[in-house]
C-alpha positions in Angstrom: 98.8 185.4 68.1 100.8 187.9 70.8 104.2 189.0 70.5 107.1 187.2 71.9 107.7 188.3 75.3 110.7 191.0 75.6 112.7 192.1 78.6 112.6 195.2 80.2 116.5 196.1 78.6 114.9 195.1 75.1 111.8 197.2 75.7 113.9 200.4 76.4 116.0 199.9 73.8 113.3 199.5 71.0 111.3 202.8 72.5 114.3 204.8 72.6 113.8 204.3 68.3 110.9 206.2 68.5 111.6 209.5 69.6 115.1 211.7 69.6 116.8 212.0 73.3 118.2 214.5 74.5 121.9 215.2 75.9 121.8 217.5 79.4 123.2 220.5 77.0 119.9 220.5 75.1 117.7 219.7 77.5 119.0 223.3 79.5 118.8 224.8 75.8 115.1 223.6 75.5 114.4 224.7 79.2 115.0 228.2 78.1 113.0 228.2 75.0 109.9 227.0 76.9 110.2 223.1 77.4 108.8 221.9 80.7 111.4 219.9 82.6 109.7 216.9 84.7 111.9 215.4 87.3 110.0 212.2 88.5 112.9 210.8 90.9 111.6 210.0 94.3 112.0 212.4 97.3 114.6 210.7 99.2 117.1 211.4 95.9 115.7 215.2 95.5 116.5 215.5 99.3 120.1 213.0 98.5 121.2 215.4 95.1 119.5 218.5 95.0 116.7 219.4 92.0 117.0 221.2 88.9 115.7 225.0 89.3 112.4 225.6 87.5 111.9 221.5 87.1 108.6 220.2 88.2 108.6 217.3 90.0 105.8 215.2 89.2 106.0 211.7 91.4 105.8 208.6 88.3 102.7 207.1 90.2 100.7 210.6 89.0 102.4 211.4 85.8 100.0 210.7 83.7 97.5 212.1 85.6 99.3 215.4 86.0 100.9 215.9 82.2 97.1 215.2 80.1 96.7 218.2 78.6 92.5 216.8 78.7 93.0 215.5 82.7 90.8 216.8 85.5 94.2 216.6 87.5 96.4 218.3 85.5 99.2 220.4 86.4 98.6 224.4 85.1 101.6 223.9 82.6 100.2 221.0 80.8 98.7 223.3 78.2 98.3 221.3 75.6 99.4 218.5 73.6 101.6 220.4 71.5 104.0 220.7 75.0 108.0 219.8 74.7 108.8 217.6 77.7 111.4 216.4 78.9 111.4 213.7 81.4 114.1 213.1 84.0 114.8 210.5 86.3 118.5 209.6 88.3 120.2 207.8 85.2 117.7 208.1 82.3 116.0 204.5 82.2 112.4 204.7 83.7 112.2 208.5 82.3 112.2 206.5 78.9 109.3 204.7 80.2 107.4 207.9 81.2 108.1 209.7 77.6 106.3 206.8 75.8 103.8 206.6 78.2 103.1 210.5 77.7 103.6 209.7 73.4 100.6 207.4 74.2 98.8 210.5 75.7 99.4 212.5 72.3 102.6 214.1 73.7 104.5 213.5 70.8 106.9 216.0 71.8 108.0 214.5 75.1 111.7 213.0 75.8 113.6 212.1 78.0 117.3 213.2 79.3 120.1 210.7 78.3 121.7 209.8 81.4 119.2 211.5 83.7 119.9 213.9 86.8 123.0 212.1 87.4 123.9 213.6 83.7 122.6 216.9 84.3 124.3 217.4 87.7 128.1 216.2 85.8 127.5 218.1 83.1 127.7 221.6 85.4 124.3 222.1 85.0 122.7 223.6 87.4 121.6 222.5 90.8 119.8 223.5 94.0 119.8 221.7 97.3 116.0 220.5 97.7 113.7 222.2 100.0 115.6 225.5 99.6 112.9 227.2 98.1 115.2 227.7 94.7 113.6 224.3 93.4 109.8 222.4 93.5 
């Protein structure tokens, strides 16, 4: 017998219980200490908002693909499954998609920023205009 189907809210909510979030503070904090920062928001809001400095951007379509510490197509910093993550997307809902898809992987160390780039950017964090050469 299958589970009872859930929504998409319901399904955020209950994956959001299996891993600890992190605020913009400490996901700058974790940056510095080594943590890879993944920004998977489409072009046109890089282009719209700017990107983080040091943040690669990884389009969600490839994700997977690019973060599996095993994949042929793997980015050079996905060294290992022992990698801190952090996911980021415009408000931080579909980067808590892309953590658990990376838990599934064995990255049991990804996360994902509460309120996304849209937190980072409020918080004073900082910022670079895209295509600036500062950013990915």
């Amino acid at each position: 017998m299958s589970a009872a189907p859930q929504g998409i809210d319901a399904l955020v909510d209950r994956l959001r219980t299996t891993y600890a979030r992190v605020s913009p503070d400490e996901a700058y904090a974790a940056s510095l200490e080594g943590a890879l920062l993944v920004d998977i928001r489409y072009q046109a809001l890089r282009e719209r908002d700017g990107v983080i400095p040091g943040a690669v951007v990884v389009e969600r379509n490839e994700l997977e693909w690019r973060l599996d510490p095993l994949g042929s197509h793997r980015l050079p910093e996905a060294t290992g499954h022992g990698l801190r993550v952090v996911m980021i997307c415009n408000e931080g809902y579909a980067s808590t998609l892309a953590a658990a898809s990376l838990h599934a992987l064995g990255l049991h160390r990804a996360t994902d920023l509460t309120g996304g780039f849209q937190a980072w950017k409020s918080a004073g964090l900082p910022v670079t205009p895209a295509g600036t050469g500062a950013g990915p």
